[in-house]
C-alpha positions as CSV (number, residue, x, y, z in Angstrom):
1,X,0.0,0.0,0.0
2,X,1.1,3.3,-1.1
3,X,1.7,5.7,1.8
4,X,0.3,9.4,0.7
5,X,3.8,10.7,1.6
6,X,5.3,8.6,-1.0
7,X,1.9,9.4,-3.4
8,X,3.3,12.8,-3.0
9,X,6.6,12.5,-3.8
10,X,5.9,10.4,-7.0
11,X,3.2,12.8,-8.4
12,X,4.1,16.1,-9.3
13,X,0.6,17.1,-10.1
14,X,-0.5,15.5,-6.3
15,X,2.2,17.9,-4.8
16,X,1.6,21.3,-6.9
17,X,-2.3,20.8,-6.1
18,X,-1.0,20.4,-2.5
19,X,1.6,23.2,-2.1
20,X,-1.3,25.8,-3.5
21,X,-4.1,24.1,-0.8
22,X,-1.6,24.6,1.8
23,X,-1.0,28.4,0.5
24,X,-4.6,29.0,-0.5
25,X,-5.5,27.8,3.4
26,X,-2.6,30.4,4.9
27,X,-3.5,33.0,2.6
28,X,-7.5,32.9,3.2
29,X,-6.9,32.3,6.8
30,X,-4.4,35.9,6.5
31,X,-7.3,37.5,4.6
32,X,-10.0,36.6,6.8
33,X,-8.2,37.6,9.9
34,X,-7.4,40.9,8.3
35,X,-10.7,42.0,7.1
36,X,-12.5,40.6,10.1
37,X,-10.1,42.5,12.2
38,X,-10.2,45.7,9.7
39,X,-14.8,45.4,9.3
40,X,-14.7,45.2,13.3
41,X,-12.3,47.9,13.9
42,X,-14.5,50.4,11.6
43,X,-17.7,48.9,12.5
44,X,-17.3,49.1,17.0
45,X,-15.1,52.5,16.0
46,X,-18.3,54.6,14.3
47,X,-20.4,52.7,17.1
48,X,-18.4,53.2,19.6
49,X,-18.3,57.2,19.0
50,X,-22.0,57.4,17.8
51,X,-22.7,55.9,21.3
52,X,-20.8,58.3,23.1
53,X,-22.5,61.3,21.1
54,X,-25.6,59.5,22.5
55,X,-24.7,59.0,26.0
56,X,-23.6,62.3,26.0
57,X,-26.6,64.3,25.2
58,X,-28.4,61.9,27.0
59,X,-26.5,62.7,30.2
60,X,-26.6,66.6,29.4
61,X,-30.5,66.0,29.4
62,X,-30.8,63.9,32.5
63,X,-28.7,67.0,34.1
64,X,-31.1,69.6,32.6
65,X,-34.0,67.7,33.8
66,X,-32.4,67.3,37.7
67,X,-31.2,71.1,37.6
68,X,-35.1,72.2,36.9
69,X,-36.4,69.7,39.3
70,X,-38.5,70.6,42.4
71,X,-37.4,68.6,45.6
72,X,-37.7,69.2,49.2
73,X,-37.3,65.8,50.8
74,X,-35.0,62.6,49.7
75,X,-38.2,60.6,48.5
76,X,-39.1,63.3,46.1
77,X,-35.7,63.5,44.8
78,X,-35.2,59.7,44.5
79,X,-39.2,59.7,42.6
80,X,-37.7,62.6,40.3
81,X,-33.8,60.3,39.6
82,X,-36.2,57.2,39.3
83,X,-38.4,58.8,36.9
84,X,-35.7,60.4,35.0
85,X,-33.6,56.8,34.5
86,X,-36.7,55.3,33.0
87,X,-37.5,57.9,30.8
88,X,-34.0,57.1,29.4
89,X,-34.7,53.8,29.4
90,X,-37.3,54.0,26.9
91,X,-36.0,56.3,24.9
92,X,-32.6,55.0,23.9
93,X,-33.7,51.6,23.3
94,X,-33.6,52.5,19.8
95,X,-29.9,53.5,20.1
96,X,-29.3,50.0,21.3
97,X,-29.9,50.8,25.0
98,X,-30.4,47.9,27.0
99,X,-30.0,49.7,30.8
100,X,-29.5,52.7,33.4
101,X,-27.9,52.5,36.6
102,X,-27.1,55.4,38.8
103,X,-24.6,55.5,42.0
104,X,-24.0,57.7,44.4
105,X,-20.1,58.6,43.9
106,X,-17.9,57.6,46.2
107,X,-16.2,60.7,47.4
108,X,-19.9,62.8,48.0
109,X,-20.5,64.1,51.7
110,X,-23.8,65.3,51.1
111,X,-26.4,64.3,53.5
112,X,-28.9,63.6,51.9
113,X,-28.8,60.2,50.1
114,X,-30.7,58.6,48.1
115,X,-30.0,54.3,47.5
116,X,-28.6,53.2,44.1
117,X,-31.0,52.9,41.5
118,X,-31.3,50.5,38.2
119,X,-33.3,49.9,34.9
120,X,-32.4,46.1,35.5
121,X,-30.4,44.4,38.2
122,X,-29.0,41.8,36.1
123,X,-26.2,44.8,34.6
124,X,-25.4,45.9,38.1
125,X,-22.5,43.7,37.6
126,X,-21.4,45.0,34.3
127,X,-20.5,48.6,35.9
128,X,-16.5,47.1,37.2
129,X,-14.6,49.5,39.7
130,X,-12.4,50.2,37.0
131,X,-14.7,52.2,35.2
132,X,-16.0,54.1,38.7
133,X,-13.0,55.2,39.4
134,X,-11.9,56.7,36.3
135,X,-15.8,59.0,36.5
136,X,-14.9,59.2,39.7
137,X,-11.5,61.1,39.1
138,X,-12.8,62.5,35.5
139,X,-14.2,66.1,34.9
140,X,-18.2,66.5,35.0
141,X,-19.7,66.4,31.8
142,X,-17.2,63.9,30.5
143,X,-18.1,60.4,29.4
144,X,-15.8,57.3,30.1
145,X,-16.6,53.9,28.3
146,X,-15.8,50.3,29.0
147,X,-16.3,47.5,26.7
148,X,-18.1,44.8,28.5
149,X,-20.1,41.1,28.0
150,X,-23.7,41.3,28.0
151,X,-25.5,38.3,28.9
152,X,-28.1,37.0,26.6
153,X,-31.2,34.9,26.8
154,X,-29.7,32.0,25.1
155,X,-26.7,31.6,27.9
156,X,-24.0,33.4,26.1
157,X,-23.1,37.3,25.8
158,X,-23.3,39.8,23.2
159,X,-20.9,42.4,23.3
160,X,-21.9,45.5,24.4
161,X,-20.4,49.3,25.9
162,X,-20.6,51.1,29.1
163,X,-20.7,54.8,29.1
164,X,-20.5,56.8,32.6
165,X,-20.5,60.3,33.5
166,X,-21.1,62.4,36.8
167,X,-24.3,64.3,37.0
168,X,-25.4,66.4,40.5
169,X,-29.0,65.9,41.8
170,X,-30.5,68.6,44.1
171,X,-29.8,68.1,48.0
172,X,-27.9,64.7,47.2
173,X,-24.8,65.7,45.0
174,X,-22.4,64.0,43.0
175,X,-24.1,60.3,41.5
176,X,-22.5,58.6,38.5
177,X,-25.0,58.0,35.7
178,X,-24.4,54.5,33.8
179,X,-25.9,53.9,30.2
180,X,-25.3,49.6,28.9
181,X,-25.2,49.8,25.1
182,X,-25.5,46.5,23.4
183,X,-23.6,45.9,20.5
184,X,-25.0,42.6,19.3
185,X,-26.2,44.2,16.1
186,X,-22.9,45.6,14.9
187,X,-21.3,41.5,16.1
188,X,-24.2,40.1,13.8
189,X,-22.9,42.0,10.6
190,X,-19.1,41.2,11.6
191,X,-20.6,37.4,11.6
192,X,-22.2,37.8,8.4
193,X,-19.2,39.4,7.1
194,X,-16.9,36.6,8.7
195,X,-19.1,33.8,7.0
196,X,-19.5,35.4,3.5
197,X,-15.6,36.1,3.4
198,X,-15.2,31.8,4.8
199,X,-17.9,30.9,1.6
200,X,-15.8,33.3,-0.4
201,X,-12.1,32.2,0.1
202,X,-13.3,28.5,0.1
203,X,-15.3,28.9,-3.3
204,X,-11.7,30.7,-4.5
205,X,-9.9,27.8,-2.4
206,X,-12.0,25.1,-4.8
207,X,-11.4,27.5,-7.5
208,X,-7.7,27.6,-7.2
209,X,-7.5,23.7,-6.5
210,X,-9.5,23.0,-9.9
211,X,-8.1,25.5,-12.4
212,X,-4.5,24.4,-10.7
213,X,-5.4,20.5,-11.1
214,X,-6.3,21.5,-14.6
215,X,-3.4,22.9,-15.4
216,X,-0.9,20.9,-13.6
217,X,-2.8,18.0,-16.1
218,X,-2.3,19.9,-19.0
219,X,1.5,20.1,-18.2
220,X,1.8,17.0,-17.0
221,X,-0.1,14.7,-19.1
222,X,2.2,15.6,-22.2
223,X,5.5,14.5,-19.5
224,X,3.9,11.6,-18.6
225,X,4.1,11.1,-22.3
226,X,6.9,11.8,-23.0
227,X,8.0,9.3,-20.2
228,X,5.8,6.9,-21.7
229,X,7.5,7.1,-25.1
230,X,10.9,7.6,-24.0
231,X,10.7,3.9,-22.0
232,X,9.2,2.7,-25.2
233,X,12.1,4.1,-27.2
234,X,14.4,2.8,-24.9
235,X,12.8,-0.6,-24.7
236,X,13.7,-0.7,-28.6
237,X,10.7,1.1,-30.5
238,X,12.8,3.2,-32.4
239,X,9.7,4.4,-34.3
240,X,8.2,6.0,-31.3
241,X,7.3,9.6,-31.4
242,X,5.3,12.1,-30.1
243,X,3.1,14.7,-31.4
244,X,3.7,18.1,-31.7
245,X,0.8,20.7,-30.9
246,X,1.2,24.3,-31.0
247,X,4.0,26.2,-30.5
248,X,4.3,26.2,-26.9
249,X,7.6,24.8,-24.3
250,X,5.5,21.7,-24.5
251,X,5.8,21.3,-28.0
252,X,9.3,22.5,-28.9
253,X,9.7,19.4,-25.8
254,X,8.0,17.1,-28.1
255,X,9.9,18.5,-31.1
256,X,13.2,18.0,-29.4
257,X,12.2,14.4,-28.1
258,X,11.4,13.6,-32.1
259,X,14.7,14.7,-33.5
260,X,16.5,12.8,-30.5
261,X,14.4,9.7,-31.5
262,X,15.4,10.6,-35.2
263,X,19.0,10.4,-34.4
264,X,19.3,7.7,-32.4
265,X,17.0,5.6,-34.5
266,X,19.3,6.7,-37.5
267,X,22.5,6.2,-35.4
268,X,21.3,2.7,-34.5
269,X,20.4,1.5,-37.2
270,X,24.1,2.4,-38.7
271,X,25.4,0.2,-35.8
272,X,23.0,-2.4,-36.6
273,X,24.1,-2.1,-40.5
274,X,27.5,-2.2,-39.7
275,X,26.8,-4.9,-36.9
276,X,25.5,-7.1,-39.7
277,X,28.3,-6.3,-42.2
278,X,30.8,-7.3,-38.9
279,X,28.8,-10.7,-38.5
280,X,28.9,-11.7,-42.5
281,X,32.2,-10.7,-42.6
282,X,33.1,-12.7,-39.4
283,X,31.3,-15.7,-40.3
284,X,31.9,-15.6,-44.6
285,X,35.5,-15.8,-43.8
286,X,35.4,-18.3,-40.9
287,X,33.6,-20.6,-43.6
288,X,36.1,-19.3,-46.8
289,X,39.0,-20.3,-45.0
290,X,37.7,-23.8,-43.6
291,X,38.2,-24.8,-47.7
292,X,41.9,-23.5,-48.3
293,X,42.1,-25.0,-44.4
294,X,41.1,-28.5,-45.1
295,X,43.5,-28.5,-47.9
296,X,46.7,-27.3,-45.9
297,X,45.5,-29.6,-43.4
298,X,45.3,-32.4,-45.9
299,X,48.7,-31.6,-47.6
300,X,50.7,-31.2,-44.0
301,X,49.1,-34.7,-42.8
302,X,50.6,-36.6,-46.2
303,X,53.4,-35.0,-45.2
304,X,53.2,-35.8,-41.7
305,X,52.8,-39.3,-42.2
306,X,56.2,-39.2,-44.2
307,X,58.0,-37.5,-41.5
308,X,60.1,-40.2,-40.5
309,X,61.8,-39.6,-44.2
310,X,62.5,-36.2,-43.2
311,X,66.3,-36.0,-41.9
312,X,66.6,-31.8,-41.5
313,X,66.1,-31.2,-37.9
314,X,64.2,-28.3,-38.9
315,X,62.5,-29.4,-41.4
316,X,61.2,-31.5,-38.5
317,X,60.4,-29.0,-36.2
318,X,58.6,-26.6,-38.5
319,X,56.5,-29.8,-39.2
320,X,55.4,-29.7,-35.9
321,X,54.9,-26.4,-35.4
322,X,52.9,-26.3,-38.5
323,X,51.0,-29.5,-37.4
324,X,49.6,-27.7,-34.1
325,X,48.9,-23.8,-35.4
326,X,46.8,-25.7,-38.3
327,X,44.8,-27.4,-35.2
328,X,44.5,-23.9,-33.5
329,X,43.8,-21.9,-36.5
330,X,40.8,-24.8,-36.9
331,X,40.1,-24.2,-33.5
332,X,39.8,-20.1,-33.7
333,X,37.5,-20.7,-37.0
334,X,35.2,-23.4,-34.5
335,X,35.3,-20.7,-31.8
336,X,35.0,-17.4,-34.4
337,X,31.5,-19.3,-35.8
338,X,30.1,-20.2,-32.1
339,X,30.4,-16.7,-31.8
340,X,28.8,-15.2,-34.8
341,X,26.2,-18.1,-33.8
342,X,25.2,-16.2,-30.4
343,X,25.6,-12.8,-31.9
344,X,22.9,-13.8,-34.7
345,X,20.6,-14.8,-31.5
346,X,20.1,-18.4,-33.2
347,X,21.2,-20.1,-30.4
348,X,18.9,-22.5,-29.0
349,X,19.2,-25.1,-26.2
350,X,19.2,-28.6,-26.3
351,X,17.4,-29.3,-22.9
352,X,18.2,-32.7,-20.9
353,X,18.4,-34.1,-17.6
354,X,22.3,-34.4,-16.6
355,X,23.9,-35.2,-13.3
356,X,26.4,-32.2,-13.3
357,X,28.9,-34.1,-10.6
358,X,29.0,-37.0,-13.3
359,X,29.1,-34.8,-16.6
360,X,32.1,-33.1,-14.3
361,X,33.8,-36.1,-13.8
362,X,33.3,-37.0,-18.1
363,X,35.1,-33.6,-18.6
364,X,38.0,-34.7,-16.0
365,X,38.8,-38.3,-18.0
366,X,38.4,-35.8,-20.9
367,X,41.2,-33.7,-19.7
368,X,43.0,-36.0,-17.7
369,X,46.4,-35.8,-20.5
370,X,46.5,-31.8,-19.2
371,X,45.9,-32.7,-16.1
372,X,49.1,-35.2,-15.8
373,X,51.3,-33.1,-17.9
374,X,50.2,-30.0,-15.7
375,X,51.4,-31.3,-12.5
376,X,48.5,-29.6,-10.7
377,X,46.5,-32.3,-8.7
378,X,42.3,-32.4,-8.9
379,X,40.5,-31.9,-5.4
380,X,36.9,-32.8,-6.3
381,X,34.6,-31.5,-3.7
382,X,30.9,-33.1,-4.3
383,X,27.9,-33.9,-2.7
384,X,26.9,-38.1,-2.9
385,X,24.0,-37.9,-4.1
386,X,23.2,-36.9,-7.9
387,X,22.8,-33.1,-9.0
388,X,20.6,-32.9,-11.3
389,X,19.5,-30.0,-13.4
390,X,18.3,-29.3,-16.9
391,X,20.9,-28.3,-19.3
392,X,22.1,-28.4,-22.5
393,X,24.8,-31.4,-21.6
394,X,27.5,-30.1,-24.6
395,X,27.7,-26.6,-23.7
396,X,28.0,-27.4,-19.6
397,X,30.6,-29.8,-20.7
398,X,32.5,-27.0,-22.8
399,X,32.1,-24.4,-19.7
400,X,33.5,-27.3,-17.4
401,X,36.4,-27.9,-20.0
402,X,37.7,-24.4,-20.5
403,X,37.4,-23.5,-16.6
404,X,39.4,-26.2,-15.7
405,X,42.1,-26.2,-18.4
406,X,41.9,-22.2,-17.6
407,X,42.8,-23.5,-14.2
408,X,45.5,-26.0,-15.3
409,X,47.3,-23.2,-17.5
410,X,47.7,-21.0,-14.3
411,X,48.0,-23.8,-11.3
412,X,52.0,-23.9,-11.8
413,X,51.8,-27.6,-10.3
414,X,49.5,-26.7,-7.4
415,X,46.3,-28.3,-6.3
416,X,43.3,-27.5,-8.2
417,X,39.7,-27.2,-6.2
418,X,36.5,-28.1,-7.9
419,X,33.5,-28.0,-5.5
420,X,29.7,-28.9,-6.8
421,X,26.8,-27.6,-4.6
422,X,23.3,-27.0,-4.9
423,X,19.9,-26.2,-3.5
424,X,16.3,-26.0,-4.4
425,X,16.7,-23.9,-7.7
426,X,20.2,-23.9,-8.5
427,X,23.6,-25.6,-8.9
428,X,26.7,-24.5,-8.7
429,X,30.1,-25.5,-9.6
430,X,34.1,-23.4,-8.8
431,X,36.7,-24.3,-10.2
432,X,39.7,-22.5,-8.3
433,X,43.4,-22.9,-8.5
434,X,46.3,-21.6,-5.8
435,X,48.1,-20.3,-9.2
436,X,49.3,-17.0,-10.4
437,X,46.3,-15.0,-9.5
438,X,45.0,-12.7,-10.6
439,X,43.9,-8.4,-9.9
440,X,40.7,-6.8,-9.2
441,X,41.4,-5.0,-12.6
442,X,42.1,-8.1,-14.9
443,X,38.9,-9.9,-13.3
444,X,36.6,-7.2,-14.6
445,X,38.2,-8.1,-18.4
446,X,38.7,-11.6,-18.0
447,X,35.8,-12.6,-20.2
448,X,35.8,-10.3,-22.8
449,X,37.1,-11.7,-26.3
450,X,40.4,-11.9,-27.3
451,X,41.5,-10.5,-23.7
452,X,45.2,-11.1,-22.9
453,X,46.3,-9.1,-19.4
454,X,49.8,-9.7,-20.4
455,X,50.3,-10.8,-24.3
456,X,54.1,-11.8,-23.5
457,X,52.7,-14.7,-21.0
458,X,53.3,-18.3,-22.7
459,X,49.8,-20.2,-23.8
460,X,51.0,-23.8,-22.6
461,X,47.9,-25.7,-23.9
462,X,47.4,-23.6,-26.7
463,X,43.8,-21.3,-27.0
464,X,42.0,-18.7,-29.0
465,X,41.2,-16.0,-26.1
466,X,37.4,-16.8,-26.6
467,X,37.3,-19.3,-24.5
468,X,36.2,-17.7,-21.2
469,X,33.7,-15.5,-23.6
470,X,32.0,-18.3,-25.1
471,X,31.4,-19.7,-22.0
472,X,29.7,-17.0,-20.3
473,X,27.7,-16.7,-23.4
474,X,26.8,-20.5,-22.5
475,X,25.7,-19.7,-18.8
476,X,23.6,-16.8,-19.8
477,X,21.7,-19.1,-22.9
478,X,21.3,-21.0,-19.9
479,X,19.9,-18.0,-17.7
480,X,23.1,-19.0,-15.3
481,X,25.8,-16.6,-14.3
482,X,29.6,-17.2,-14.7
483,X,31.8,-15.4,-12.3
484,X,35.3,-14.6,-11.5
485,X,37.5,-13.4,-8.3
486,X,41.4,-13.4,-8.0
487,X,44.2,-11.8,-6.1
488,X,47.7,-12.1,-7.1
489,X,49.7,-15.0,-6.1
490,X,46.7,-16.5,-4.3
491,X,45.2,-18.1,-7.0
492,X,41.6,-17.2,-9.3
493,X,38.2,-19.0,-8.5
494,X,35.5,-19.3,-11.4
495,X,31.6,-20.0,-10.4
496,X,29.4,-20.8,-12.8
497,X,25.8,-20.7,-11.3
498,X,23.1,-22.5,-13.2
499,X,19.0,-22.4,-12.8
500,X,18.2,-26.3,-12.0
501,X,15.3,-26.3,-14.9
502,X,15.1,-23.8,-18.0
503,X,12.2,-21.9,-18.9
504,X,9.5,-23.2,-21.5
505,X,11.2,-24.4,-25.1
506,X,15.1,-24.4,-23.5
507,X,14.9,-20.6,-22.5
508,X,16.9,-18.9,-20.2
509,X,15.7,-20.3,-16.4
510,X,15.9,-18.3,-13.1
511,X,17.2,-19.1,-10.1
512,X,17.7,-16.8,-6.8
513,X,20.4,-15.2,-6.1
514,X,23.0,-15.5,-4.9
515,X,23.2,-19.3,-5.4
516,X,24.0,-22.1,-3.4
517,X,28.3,-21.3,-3.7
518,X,29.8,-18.0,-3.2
519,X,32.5,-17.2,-5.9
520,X,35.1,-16.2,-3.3
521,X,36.7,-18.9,-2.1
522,X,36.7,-20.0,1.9
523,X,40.6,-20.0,1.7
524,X,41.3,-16.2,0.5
525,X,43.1,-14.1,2.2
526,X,41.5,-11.7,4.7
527,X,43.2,-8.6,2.2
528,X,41.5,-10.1,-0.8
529,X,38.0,-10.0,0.6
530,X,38.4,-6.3,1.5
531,X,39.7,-5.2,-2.2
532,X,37.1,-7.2,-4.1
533,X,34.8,-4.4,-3.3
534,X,36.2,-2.1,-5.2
535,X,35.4,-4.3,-8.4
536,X,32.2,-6.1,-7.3
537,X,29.0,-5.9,-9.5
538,X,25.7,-6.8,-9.3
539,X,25.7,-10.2,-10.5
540,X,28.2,-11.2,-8.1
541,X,28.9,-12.6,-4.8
542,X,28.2,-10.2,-1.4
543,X,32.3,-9.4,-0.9
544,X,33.5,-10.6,-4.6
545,X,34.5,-9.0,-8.0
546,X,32.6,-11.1,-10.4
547,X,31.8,-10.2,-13.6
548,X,28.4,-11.5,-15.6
549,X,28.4,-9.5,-19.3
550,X,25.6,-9.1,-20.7
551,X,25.6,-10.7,-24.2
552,X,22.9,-7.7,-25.2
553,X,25.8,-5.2,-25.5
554,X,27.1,-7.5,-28.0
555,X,24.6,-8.9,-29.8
556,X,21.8,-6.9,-32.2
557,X,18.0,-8.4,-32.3
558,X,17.1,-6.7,-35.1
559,X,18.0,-7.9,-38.8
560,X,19.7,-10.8,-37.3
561,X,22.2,-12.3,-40.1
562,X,20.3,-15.5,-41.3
563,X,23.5,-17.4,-42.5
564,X,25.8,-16.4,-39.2
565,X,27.0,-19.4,-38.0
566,X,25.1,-22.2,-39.7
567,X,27.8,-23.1,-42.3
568,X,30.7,-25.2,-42.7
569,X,31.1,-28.6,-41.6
570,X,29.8,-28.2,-38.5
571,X,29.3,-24.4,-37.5
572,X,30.8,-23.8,-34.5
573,X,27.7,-26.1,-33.4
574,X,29.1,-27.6,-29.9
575,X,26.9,-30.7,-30.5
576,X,28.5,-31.6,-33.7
577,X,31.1,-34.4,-33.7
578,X,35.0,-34.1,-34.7
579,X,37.3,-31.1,-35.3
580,X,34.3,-28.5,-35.8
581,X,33.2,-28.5,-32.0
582,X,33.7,-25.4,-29.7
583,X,35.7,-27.4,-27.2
584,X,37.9,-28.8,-29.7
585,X,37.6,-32.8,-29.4
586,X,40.1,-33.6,-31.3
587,X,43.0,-31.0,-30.4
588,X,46.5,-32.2,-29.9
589,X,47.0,-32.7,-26.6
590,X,50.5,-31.4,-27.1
591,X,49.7,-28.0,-29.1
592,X,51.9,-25.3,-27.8
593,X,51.9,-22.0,-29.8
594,X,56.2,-20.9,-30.0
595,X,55.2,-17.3,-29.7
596,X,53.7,-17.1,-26.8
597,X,56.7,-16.7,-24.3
598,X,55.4,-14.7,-21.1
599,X,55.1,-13.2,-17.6
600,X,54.3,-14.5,-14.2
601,X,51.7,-13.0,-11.9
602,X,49.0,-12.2,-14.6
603,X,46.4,-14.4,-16.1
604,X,44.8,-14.1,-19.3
605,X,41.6,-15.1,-21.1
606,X,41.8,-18.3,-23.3
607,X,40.2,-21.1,-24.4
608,X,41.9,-24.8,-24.9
C-alpha cells in the first residue's frame, strides 16, 4: 500500500495541487483575519463614537432635567432620579440601549442620600470598579466607556459598551450615571461578514484547487508522455514519437524528443548495419577459409605421415609447429562461428536431464592428459548424491572444460579445487586454483574476447582467447551466471551458477540469487575480501568482484544475419562431432603455440 507521503513525492501534479491548498489555506486564513479585524475595527469604532455622542446628550439632558427639578425631601428626589432613569430607558432603546444605573459617587459628603437605582439588576455587575473610578477622578460632563459582556437569553453574551458620567442631583450631590449599550447588532454583521468572506475564500480555495489540477494536467499529461514514449524508445521502439501541438515549451519538448528519437533511430540503425556487415564478414570468412584450411591440413598430414623420411632437424620442427597452429587456427574458426552463432541470436538449447557431478567427472577423464602433464593435482569436492539439473549437456561440458584447463594453465603444479553444490533452484560448480592469481582490474576483463592481461605470458595448452567469452555466453543461454574473483599469487576462482530447470522451449531459467556457492573462495586471504569491493557488480557474490556481461551489448535483435553461423562442416555447433566443435575434441593434446613466451603474476583469457 502506497503511503500518501510517497503518493506525493511520485506525483508532481499531487504535490503542486497540495503546495497551493496549503497556501490558499494560509492565505484565506491571512485575509480573513485581516478583514474581520479591519470590518470590526471600523464597524465598534463609528459605534463606539455614535454611542458616546448618545450618551452624551443623553446625560446633558438627565442634568437639565435634575437642575429644573423641584425637591424638598429625599423621597421626592429619589421619585424625580427614578423617573428620570426610566425615561432614558425608553427612549434609547432604539440607540441599542439595553439599561440605566445610577450611584451615588464615592467621594460625596452630602447628606442627603438617596439608594442606588437601576433599569435592571442583572447589569449591576457590568458597571467594574475600573470604570467608577476613572468618573470618579474625571471632569463632570465627561463620558468614560468600558467595553463589556452582555449576557443573553440564550446563555451566552453579546458584546456590548458602558458609558459613565457624573451628574449632580439637588440636596444629594455627585451620582454617576451608567448607560449599557449593546452591540449585538454591529457582532451580527461582523458574523455575516466573517461567514461570506469563509464561503468566499473556500469557493476561490476550490477555484484555485480546480483551475490548478487542470493545469498541472495539461503540463503533466504531455511528460507523462513523454516518459511513456521515452521507455518505449528505450525498450527498442525506435519508431516512437510524439506529437507536436502548438507552439508552446510543451511542444518545442515534443519536437526535441522527435529529432533525438530521429538520431538515435538513425544512429542505430548504422550500428545495426554495420553490426550485420561485422557478423557476414566474421562468419563468410570463418567458412572461406575452412576450404583452403582442409586443404593445408590435408597436404601437412601426407606430409606428416612421411615424417620419418624427413632428416633436417628443422624441417622437422617446422613440421610440428605447422601441425599444431593448423589445429589452432581450426580451433579459432570453431570458436570465431560459435560466436557469430550467439551474436545472430540463433542459439537455442538442447534441454536434458544431466547429473552435473557425473558430466564433471566425463570432462576430467576428458582432460586428464593436461591434467598429468600439468602437474596440478584435482581436489573434487561433491555432494553423494546426484545433482541434477536441466541443461544443454554439450555446452555445460564445454564451460567445465575451459574452466578447468583455464585452471590447469595457471596452477603452476598446485592443487586445483573443484566443489559442486546445490539447493532447491540452483547448482553451482568453482573451479579455483592456488596459481598466479589474478587483480581486481584483470577480473573485470577476463571474459571479454580476445583478452590477454599480459600478451608476453606463454599459452602452454594452446587457446583462441574466446574461451572464457564463449562460456559466459553458454551460462547466460542458460539464464546462469559465470563469475570470476582473484588476487595475485593467491590463485583465481570461477563460479558458474546455473538455474536447476530452464524456462518453457530451453529458454533462459531463473534461479535466486546468490546461489547455493559464493565465488570467493573459503581459503582467500582476509586482504583479498576487503579489495574485491572495489570491483564487485551486481551479479556477483556479497564481498567478490565477479563479472556477468551481458551478451545484449554485443549482440543486435534486429536484422539478425540468417547465415551467421550455420555453415561449414559443423558451425561452431558444440553438438557436432569431430574437429568442428567449440571445445575442440580432437586438439593435440601437445599443441603449444612458440610465440607465446610470457610473464608471471598475470592471467589471461583463453580457451583450450
Amino acid at each position: 500500500m502506497t503511503s500518501p507521503l510517497r503518493a506525493v513525492r511520485r506525483s508532481l501534479g499531487t504535490s503542486m495541487v497540495l503546495f497551493a491548498t496549503s497556501a490558499g489555506i494560509v492565505l484565506i486564513a491571512v485575509l480573513l483575519v485581516a478583514v474581520t479585524m479591519t470590518i470590526r475595527n471600523d464597524v465598534f469604532s463609528e459605534r463606539r463614537a455614535a454611542i458616546l455622542t448618545d450618551a452624551h446628550q443623553r446625560t446633558v439632558a438627565a442634568q437639565a432635567a435634575f437642575d429644573v427639578a423641584t425637591v424638598d425631601t429625599a423621597d421626592d428626589l429619589a421619585t424625580t432620579a427614578q423617573a428620570q432613569l426610566a425615561a432614558i430607558n425608553d427612549s434609547f432603546a432604539g440607540a441599542g440601549g439595553v439599561g440605566v444605573s445610577l450611584r451615588r459617587a464615592e467621594d460625596e459628603t452630602a447628606t442627603t442620600v438617596i439608594n442606588d437605582l437601576t433599569t435592571n439588576a442583572d447589569l449591576v455587575a457590568l458597571v467594574t470598579d475600573d470604570l467608577v473610578a476613572q468618573v470618579d477622578a474625571g471632569q463632570a460632563g465627561t463620558e468614560y466607556s468600558q467595553s463589556v459582556g452582555i449576557p443573553d437569553s440564550a446563555g451566552g453574551t453579546d458584546p456590548g459598551l458602558v458609558v459613565g458620567a457624573r451628574v449632580n442631583l439637588p440636596l444629594a450631590g455627585g451620582y454617576d450615571l451608567f448607560l449599557v449599550y449593546t452591540l449585538a447588532p454591529e457582532q451580527h454583521v461582523i458574523d455575516l461578514a466573517t461567514r461570506a468572506i469563509v464561503i468566499a475564500g473556500a469557493g476561490f480555495l476550490l477555484i484555485l484547487i480546480i483551475g490548478l489540477w487542470a493545469l498541472a494536467s495539461r503540463v503533466l499529461i504531455p511528460i507523462r508522455r513523454a516518459s511513456l514514449a521515452a521507455e518505449r524508445l528505450a525498450a527498442g521502439h525506435l519508431n516512437e514519437r510524439l506529437p507536436v501541438v502548438g507552439e508552446n515549451e510543451i511542444a518545442t519538448l515534443s519536437r526535441s524528443f522527435n529529432n533525438m528519437a530521429d538520431s538515435l533511430e538513425a544512429q542505430i540503425q548504422a550500428w545495426e548495419n554495420l553490426s550485420k556487415v561485422e557478423r557476414l564478414f566474421v562468419s563468410d570468412v570463418s567458412h572461406e577459409l575452412r576450404t583452403p584450411l582442409a586443404s593445408i591440413r590435408l597436404a601437412a598430414e601426407q606430409i606428416w605421415q612421411a615424417r620419418n623420411e624427413i632428416h633436417d632437424p628443422f624441417a622437422a620442427r617446422s613440421l610440428e609447429i605447422l601441425m599444431r597452429e593448423i589445429d589452432r587456427f581450426e580451433q579459432m574458426l570453431s570458436d570465431l562461428l560459435e560466436i557469430s552463432r550467439i551474436d545472430s541470436g540463433r542459439v537455442q538449447l538442447r534441454a536434458a536431464e544431466a547429473d552435473i557431478t557425473a558430466t564433471l567427472r566425463g570432462v576430467l577423464d576428458l582432460v586428464a592428459v593436461h591434467v598429468e602433464a600439468s602437474g596440478s593435482p584435482i581436489r573434487l569436492h561433491a555432494p553423494a548424491e546426484p545433482v541434477v539439473a536441466e541443461v544443454d549437456v554439450a555446452r555445460v561440458e564445454r564451460i567445465l572444460r575451459n574452466l578447468i584447463v583455464n585452471a590447469l594453465e595457471h596452477a603452476e603444479g598446485s592443487p586445483i579445487d573443484i566443489t559442486v553444490a546445490a539447493n532447491d533452484d540452483a547448482v553451482a560448480v568453482r573451479v579455483r586454483d592456488h596459481g598466479v592469481g589474478m587483480s581486481p582490474d584483470v577480473v573485470k576483463k577476463v571474459f571479454d574476447r580476445f583478452y590477454r592481461a599480459d600478451p608476453s605470458r606463454k599459452r602452454t595448452l594452446g587457446g583462441t582467447g574466446l574461451g572464457l567469452s564463449i562460456s559466459l555466453e553458454d551460462a547466460v543461454l542458460h539464464g546462469g551466471t559465470l563469475t570470476a574473483w582473484g588476487w595475485p599469487a593467491d590463485g583465481a576462482s570461477f563460479l558458474l551458477t546455473l538455474p536447476r530447470r530452464l524456462g518453457p522451449d530451453a529458454t533462459p531459467g531463473t534461479f535466486t540469487k546468490p546461489g547455493p556457492l559464493g565465488v570467493v573462495p573459503d581459503d582467500a586471504p582476509p586482504v583479498s575480501r576487503a579489495g574485491t569491493h572495489a570491483v564487485q557488480t551486481d551479479e556477483a557474490a556479497p564481498v567478490s568482484p565477479a563479472l556477468t556481461p551481458s551478451p545484449a551489448s554485443r549482440r543486435s535483435d534486429v536484422d539478425r544475419n540468417d547465415d551467421a553461423g550455420i555453415a561449414g562442416p559443423n558451425g561452431g555447433d558444440p553438438e557436432a562431432p569431430g574437429r568442428g566443435a567449440g571445445v575442440g575434441a580432437d586438439e593435440s593434446p601437445t599443441a603449444k603455440t612458440p610465440e607465446d613466451a610470457l610473464a608471471r603474476g598475470q592471467r589471461e583469457e583463453e580457451h583450450p
